[in-house]
Every structure is written in structure tokens, then in C-alpha cells.
N, C-alpha and C positions, 0 to 999 in steps of 0.2 A: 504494500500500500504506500500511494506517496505521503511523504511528510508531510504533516499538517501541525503546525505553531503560531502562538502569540506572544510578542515578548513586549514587556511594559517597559519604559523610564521614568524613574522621579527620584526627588532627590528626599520625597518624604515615603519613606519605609512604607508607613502603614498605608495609605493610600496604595501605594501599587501592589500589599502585599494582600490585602481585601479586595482588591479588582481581580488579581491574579489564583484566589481561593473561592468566588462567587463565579470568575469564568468556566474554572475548571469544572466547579459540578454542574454547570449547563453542557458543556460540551464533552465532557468525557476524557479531557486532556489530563496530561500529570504535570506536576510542578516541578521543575528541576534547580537545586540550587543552583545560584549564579554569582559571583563574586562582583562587589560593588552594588550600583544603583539599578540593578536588575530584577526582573522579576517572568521568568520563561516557565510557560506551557507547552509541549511538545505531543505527538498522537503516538513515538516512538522513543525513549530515552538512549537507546543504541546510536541514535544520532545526532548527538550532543554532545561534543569535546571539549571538555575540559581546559582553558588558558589560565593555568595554575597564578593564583593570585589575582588574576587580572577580568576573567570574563570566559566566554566561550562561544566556541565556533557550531553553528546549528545545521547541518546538512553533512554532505558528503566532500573529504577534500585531501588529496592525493601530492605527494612531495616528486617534485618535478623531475629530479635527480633519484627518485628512492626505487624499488620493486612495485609494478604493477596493482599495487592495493591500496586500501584506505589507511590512513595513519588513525592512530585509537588514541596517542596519547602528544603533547606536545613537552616539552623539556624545560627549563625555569629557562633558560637560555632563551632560546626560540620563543618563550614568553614574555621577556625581558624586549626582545628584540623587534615584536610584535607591538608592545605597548610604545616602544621611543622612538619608532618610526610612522607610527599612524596609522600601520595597517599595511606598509608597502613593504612591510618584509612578507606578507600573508600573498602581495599580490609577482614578487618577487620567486621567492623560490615553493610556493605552491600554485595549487589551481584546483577546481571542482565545481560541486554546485553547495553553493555555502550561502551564508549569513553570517557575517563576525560581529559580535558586540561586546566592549570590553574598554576598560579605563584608560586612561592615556593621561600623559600630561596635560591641562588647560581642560579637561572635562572629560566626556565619554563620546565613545563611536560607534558607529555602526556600518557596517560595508558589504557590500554585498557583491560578490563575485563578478568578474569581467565578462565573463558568456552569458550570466544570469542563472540559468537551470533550475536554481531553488527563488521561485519569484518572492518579491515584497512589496505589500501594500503599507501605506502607513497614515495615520489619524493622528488629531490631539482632541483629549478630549478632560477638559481642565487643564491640571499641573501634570498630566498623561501623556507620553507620548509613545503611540501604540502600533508595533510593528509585526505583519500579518503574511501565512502561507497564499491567502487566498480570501475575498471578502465574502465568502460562504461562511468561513466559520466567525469573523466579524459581527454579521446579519445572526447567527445564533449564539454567540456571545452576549447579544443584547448590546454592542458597543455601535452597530451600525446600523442606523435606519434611512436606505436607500431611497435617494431623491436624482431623476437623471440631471444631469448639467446638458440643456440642448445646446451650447454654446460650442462646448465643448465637442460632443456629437458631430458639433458640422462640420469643426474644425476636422477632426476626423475622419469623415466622410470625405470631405476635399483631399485632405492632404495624404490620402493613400501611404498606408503603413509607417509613416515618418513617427516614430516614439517616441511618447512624451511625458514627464512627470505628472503630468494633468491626463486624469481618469474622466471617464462619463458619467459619474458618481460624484453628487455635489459633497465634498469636504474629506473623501478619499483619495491618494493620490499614489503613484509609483514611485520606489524608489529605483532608478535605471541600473542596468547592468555596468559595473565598472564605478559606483560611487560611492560616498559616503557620508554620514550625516555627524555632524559634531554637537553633541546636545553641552552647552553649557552654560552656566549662570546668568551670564549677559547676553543669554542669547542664543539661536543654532546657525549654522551652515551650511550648504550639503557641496559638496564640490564631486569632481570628478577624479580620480583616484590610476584610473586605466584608461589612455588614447592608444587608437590602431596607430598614430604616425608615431608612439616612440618605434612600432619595429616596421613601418610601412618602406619600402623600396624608396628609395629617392636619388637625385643626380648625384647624393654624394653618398651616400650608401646603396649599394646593391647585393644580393646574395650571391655568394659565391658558385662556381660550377654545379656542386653536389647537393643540387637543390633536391630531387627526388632520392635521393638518399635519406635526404636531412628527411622530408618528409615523411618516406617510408618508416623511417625512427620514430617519428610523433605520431602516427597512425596507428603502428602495432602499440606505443605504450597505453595511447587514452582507450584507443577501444580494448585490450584486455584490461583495464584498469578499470571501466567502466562493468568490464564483464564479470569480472573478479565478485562485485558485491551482488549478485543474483545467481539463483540455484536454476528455475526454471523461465527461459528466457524465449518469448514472441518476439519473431523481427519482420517485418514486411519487407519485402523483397520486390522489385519490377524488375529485374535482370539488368539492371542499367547498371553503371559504374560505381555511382556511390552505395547502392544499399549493397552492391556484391565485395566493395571493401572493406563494409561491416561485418558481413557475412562472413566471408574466409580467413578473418582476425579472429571472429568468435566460434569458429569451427575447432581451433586449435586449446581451446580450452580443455576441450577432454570430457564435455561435458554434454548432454542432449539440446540439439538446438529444432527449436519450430519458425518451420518460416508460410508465411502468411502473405498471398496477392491476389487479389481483385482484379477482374477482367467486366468488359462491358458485353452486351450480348454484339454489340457492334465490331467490325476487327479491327477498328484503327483504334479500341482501347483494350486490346487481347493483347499481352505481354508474357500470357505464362507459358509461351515454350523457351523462352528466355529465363522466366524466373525457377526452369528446372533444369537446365543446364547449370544453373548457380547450386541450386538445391541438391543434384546431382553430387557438384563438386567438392562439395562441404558435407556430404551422407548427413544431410539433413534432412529433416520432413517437411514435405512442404502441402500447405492444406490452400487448394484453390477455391474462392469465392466468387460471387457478383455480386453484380450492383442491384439493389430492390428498391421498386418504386414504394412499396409497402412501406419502407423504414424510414420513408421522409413525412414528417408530422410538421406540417408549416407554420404550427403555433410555437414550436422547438425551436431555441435558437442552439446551434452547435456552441458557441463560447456565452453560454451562458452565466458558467462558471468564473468567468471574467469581468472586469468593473469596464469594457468599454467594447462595441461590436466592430471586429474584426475575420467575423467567418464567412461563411458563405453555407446557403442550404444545403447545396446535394453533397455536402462531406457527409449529412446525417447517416446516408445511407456507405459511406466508407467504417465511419467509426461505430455504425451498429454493429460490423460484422466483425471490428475487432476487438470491442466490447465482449460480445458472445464468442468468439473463439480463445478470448485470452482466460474468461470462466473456464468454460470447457476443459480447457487445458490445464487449469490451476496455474496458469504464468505467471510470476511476481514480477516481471517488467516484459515492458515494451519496447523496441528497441526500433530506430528509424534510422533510412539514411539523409532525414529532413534534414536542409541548411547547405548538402553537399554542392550544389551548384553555387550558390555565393561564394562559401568561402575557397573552392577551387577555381573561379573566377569563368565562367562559364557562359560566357557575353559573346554578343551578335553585334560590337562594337569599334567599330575603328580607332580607341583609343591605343591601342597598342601602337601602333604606328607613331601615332604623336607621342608617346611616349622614347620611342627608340631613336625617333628625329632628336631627340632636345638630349638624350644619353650620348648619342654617336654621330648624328648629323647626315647626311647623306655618306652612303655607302651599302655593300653590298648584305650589310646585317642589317638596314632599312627595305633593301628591295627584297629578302626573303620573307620579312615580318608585313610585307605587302601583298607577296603570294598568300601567307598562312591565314591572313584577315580573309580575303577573298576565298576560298579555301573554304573557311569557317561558315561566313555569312553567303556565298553566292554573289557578293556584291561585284559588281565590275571594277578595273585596274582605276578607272576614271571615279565610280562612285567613293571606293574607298579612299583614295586619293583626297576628293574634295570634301569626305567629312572629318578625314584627320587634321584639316588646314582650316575649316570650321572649327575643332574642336580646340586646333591652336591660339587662335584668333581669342577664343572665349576665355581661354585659361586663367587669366588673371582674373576673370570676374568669380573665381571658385565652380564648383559644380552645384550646376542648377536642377535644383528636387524636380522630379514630377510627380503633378497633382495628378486631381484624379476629378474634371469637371463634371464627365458624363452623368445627364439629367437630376444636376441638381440647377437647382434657382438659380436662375442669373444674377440678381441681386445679390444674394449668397457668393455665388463665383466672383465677382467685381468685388466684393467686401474682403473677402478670404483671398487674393489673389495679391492685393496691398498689402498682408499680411506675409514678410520672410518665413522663411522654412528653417526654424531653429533647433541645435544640435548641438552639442559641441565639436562630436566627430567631423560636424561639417564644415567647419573649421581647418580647411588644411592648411599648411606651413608652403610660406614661397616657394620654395625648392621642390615642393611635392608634384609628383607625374600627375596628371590630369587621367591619366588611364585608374592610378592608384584611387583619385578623387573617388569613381567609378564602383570598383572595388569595395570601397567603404562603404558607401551608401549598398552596396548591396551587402553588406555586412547588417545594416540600417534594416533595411525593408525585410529579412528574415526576424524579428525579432519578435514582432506581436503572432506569430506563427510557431512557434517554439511550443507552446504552454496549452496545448490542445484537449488536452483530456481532463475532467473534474479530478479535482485530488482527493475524491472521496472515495471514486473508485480501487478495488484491489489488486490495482497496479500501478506500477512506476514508471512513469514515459522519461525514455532516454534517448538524444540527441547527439550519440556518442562524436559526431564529424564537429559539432562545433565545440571544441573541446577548448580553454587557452592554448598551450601549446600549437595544437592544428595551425588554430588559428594566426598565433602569431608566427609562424612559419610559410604559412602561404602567404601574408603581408608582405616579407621582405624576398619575396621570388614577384622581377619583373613581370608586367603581365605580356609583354612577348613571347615569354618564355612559355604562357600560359597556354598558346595556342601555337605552339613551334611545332613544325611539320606539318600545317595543315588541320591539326585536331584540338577540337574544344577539349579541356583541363589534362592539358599535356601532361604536366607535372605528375599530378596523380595517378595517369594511367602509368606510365614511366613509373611511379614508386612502386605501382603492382602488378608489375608486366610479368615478373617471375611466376604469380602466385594468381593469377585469375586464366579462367579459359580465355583460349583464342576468340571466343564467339564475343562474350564479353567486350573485351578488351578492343574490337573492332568495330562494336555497333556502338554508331551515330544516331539514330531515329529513338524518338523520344513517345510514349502513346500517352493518351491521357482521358479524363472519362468525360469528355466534351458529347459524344453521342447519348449519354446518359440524362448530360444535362438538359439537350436539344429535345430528347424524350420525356423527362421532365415537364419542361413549358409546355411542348404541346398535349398532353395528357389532362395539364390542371389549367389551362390559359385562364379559365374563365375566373377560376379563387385567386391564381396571381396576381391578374388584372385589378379584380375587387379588388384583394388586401394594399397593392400599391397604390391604384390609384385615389384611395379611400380611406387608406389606414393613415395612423397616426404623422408619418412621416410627412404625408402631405395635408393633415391638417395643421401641421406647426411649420409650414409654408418653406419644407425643404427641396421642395419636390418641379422641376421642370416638366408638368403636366400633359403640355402638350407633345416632350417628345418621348416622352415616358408613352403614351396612349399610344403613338404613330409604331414605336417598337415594339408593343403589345401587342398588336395586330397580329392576328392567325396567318395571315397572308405574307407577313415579311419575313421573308431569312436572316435569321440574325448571327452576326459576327460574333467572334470570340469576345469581344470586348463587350458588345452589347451583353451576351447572356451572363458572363461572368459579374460583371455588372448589376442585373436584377439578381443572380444570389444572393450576392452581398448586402444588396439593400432588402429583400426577403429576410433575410436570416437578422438585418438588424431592426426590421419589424417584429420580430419574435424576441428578437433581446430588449426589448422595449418593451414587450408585455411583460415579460420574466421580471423586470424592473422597477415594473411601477405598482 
């Protein structure tokens, strides 16, 4: 089961230690001592380490340099070392999916891990300051009574997946992956803790030749590291790259592995003769599903479990059947190859080009990195060409977010458009490649996508590819590199070329459950219709009506963009009822 915790601050005892004894018998939590101004409920005490003197680290979190497992214990040393740095020694020589809270000089901190994995929400509520797995157990805590922030919402809606400390939940908020909060006397701060540019590629830094080496090392350590802490392990599989160098990292455990993929009745989302040549490889089990229209309930929002709507509906019918197969099986985690296209860099983008121009300048390590764009995207010698000299042109204005306008309100659009796209990631440093810009923001856009499953249920979702290390290993490998010879996430196929099939290792074509979706609308057009063009969304005047209705028409073929589109806004009609 995933971890589920509340952890209080104040600097008056009894106040936090009477909140933290009246939550617990609402929710069933335990109380874990905590050294200092702490006061922690956890659903699990095996996940709760110990910072001798100082505080304690709540999740899972692995020593970058050490053996493939969890550390259990930390050393006065290492505790010492934790409190006079502020946490950057935690962000230094570990990694995992954590929550560190613990005394330091000038007050107390809170930190929460660079990839995230173990999310945080966080409240005040008085001389309270209230930090959470999940605002489920918040809402039965009695510490949270849900009110939507629609401001917030639109922003949201516009500005497609861009992460923010501001929830859709009026007076709840996030704390982001890579920060931390300093609660003290005169006051808090929350700063950022981990940027991708300390290890990002740049004109004066680059990675060295042994780049897929380097990575093959951080691939086998996080995913058996990851694999290490589960007996019986689900891993969905498409045959593609990334879920097959999950796959045959966790084949080597020694242990029984299931693997699990979904096909549409349609063949451009049929993948499993693919996903059993992986299955094959690794003498695992592999249990093939589909997609039902049954399991999509339009009043359901799939992140429900979430303080702000980021799904889309027709997952309903993906995570029912891993829901019911991870029962079945008694799996105590789930394991994904989600996030594997970001952070191996995995773009249809002529920034590599402009990138190896401003590295090298004209030459013949420019006109190979021209083939391998064109190569990649199809683009012609002339198209690729004139968008790498676009994207030169732009450089100094930083990398520019995309929104996401389709059928919302124009007034809306025009208001939220005046509005920057704020980050700190986004933030890059002069010297930084406009490829790398790229790169990060897709490091960006994976993030509200991470956290998919309720943590109530009896299992643990594991996103073993975004791991720190990974990550910051693919940062300082050029993104030329990333598509050298012609092939999307070079690097990584390269780390696993010894160790995955030929069939694998050579397939390019990607399937996905677009036929599902297209079956989907036509099936229900007329309740879609209703709900969008009538539900709440377009009564609080978010909603581009008319071209919302022109798209709803039985009679138009709709684009990828369009349908993926009305999911998202379907499913955040359903997170809207779940909310209010």
C-alpha cells in the first residue's frame, strides 16, 4: 500500500500534539516520534527514518554510492551533516521518494525530494503548519474542507501541465519536487533546493564520450533499487523501449515478475506481440487486457485523488484493469515505464541542431546532427534547417511554454495569455543550449502525471525511469547525442543494446488507445455533449461554446488534439463534482 502521512509544525507542543492524537483516531494513522517541533502520522512506520537528534526522513530513500536498497538507518555524522547544510547533503549524496523534516540552524525544514514520488500537500491552519500524502486523508482528518479555487482551475486549464505550488483547492497548496520550506519565528520561506541546470549540458560543460555507459550504470542501480523494496511486483509493458528497460533490470532480481498491457480492439493500439517478445525475454508473465467501454463512468474523475484536474477520461478504462489485475495478483507495487520519453529526450524537435551550431559551429558534427533531426522527425534538409535558425533567433528570449487555448473562452485566453508561465526550472542560465531549455520543460510537463493512482489503494505506483540519478544523467548528455544515428533516445537504446531483443531495440512506431477514444465519443456523443456543453464548466463561463458544439458534432472527424482535449475537460467535469 502507498504511504499515507500527516506531519504537523509548531513550536507549541500541545497544540500539535492534540491535533496529531485526535487525527490519528479519525484516520487510523500511528504516531511516530519525531525529534524537535514535530509531530508525524504515518499508515506505515517501516517508512520512517530516523535523523538521530534532528528529525526524520518519511518515505523511501537510497545512498547514491551504497548497494541497490533502502538505507534503515542514518549515522550522527550524516545527521550532523544533514542539519548544517539545509538538506543538501540529503539532496547530494542520496535520492528516492522522501519527505525530510528536521531542525537546522535559524528554524526547521522541510524538503521534499527532486523527482517528487512521495507527493506533498500543505495547509496552515492556526499556529499549524500541516504537511500531507494526499488531500484525501486531509478531507478525513477533518483538517480540510474542500472549496474549488476556479481561478486557479483556468489557470490550469490554459496553461497545460506547467506545475504549480497553487492547487485547485482554495487554501491547499503543493509543495514542488526539489524544495523546501523553512518554518521559522519570523516567518517561512520555501525556496528551491534542486535545479536541472546545476547538471544540465551547456557550452561549457558537456558529458563526456561514455555517456550510455554512464547511463546504463544509473538505470540498473534505481530500477533494482526500486525493485529491491517489493516482493510481488505489476509492471505494464507496450514493448516499447522504456517499459522493456524496466522490464529486463527487474527480470534479474531473481524474483517472479507480472507484466501487464492493454490492446485496443482497433490494430493501431494492439502492441502485444511486442509486449511478448519482452515478456518472453525476461520469463515473465504476461497477462493481456483491453480497453472497456463499461469501465468508463463519466461522473468519475480518474485524479480524483488529486487537489487539481489533470487526467483525462478514457484512462478510467486503462487503470480499471490495473486496478483489478494488481488484486488479483496480490501485487504490492506497480511499476511503469511513465516519464521514459522526457527524460531520455525523445523530441520531434530541431533543437539539437541549434544546439551543436552554438557547441561546434559549422562542420561536419553539424551536418550529421542535420541528417539525424530529419531522420527522426521526417522533416526536410530545408525545414529542419529553418526551424533550428528560428529557434536561434529566439534563444535569448528563454523557452517559451505552450499553452493549451483549445475551447476555452477567449476572454479567458486574452487574460491568461498576459499572464508568464512561471517556474523556476524555466529559468535557464545564458550559456544554457536552447535544445537543453526543451529538455527541461519536458522534464516540466511529466510531473502532474507521475501521481496516478489513489494512495488508498493496495498498491504502490513506481516510476522507476524518473529516478534523481537517471535523471540527472540524461541532463548532462547533449541532446545530439540524443538522437545520433538517426534514432529517437539514442543514449538509452545504446545503454541497453547488450541486454534487450533485436525486435525491441529496433522498433520506432509508437500505438496508443486513440481508437478507443474515437469509440468512446461516438458511442456517448449525446451525454458528452450534455455534460460539456451544460455542465458546470460552462456555467462559470470557461467554456468556448461555440466551438466546443461545432466539435461535438456526430458528423466531424476529430483530430488528436481535439479528442484528447474533450477528455480532459470531461474528466475535469467529474473532478469538479468529486469536489464540491
Amino acid at each position: 500500500m502507498a504511504l499515507r502521512y500527516i506531519l504537523f509544525h509548531s513550536p507549541d507542543a500541545d497544540e500539535r500534539e492534540d491535533a496529531a492524537r485526535r487525527v490519528g483516531q479519525l484516520c487510523g494513522l500511528t504516531i511516530v516520534p519525531v525529534p524537535g517541533a514535530f509531530s508525524l502520522l504515518v499508515s506505515d512506520e517501516s517508512d520512517v527514518l530516523p535523523i538521530p537528534g534532528s528529525g526524520a526522513v518519511i518515505g523511501t530513500i537510497f545512498h547514491r554510492h551504497g548497494p541497490p536498497e533502502a538505507i534503515r538507518d542514518f549515522d550522527q555524522r550524516a545527521a550532523d551533516a544533514i542539519r548544517k547544510t539545509g538538506g543538501a547533503h540529503l539532496i547530494e549524496r542520496y535520492w528516492g521518494g522522501y519527505l525530510a523534516a528536521f531542525e537546522m540552524p535559524g528554524g526547521a525544514c522541510v524538503l521534499r525530494a527532486p523527482m517528487g514520488a512521495l507527493p506533498c500537500f500543505r495547509l496552515r491552519q492556526g499556529g499549524l503548519h500541516v504537511f500531507a500524502s494526499d488531500p484525501g486523508i486531509l478531507v478525513k482528518a477533518g483538517l480540510l474542507a474542500p472549496r474549488i479555487d476556479w481561478d486557479a482551475l483556468q489557470r490550469q486549464l490554459f496553461m497545460r501541465d506547467l506545475p504549480s505550488h497553487r492547487t485547485a483547492i482554495v487554501g491547499l497548496s503543493e509543495m514542488l519536487p526539489g524544495t523546501r520550506a523553512i518554518l521559522a519565528e519570523g516567518g517561512e520561506g520555501v525556496s528551491q533546493c534542486w535545479s536541472p541546470w546545476d547538471y544540465a549540458a551547456t557550452l561549457d560543460v558537456m558529458e563526456p564520450e561514455d555517456s550510455a555507459e554512464r547511463l546504463a550504470r544509473a538505470l540498473q542501480q534505481c530500477i533494482s533499487a526500486w525493485g529491491s523494496r517489493y516482493a510481488n511486483i505489476l509492471l505494464s509493458v507496450s514493448g516499447g523501449l522504456d517499459s522493456s528497460i524496466v522490464a529486463t533490470t527487474l527480470a534479474d532480481r531473481g524474483r517472479p515478475l507480472s507484466c501487464l498491457t492493454l490492446a485496443t480492439s482497433d490494430p493501431s493500439g494492439d502492441e502485444r506481440s511486442y509486449a511478448r517478445i519482452i515478456a518472453a525475454h525476461c520469463h515473465a508473465n504476461l497477462h493481456e487486457c483491453g480497453y472497456a467501454l463499461d469501465a468508463i463512468d463519466l461522473d468519475r474523475s480518474v485524479v480524483a485523488h488529486l487537489p487539481r484536474p489533470c487526467g483525462r477520461t478514457h484512462e478510467l478504462a486503462f487503470r480499471a484493469v490495473v486496478t483489478a489485475k494488481a488484486a488479483e495478483l496480490d501485487a504490492d507495487a506497480y511499476f511503469t515505464g511513465n516519464g521514459g520519453d522526457n527524460v531520455f529526450y525523445n523530441s520531434a524537435s530541431a533543437r539539437p541542431i541549434a544546439d551543436r551550431y552554438l557547441a561546434e559551429g559549422m562542420g561536419p558534427g553539424l551536418v550529421r546532427t542535420l541528417r539525424d533531426v530529419c531522420a527522426v522527425t521526417g522533416a526536410s534538409a530545408w525545414q529542419a534547417m529553418c526551424e533550428a535558425r528560428r529557434v536561434l533567433k529566439r534563444r535569448r528570449r528563454g523557452y517559451v511554454w505552450r499553452t493549451d487555448p483549445l475551447f476555452l473562452n477567449r476572454d479567458i485566453v486574452a487574460h491568461e495569455s498576459r499572464q508568464p508561465a512561471e517556474h523556476p526550472w524555466l529559468e535557464a542560465p545564458d550559456e544554457a543550449f536552447p535544445g537543453k531549455a526543451g529538455h527541461v520543460a519536458m522534464l516540466l510537463r511529466m510531473q502532474q502525471h507521475l501521481d496516478g493512482y489513489d494512495r488508498g489503494l493496495p498498491f504502490t505506483l513506481v516510476n522507476p525511469l524518473v529516478s534523481q540519478p537517471i535523471v540527472e544523467t540524461c541532463l548532462a548528455i547533449p541532446t545530439w547525442a540524443m538522437c545520433n544515428g538517426g534514432i529517437n533516445r539514442a543514449v538509452a537504446r545504446a545503454a541497453y543494446a547488450s541486454r534487450l531483443p533485436p525486435q525491441i531495440l529496433e522498433r520506432r512506431s509508437k500505438a496508443g488507445p486513440d481508437s478507443f477514444i474515437v469509440e468512446l465519443l461516438t458511442s456517448r456523443m449525446g451525454e458528452i455533449r450534455e455534460r460539456l456543453l451544460e455542465g458546470r464548466l460552462a456555467s462559470q463561463g470557461l467554456l468556448d461554446l461555440d466551438a466546443l458544439a461545432t466539435c461535438l458534432s456526430e458528423s466531424r472527424l476529430h483530430t488528436a488534439s481535439d479528442y484528447m482535449r474533450i477528455m480532459a475537460l470531461l474528466d475535469t467535469e467529474a473532478w469538479i463534482g468529486h469536489w464540491s
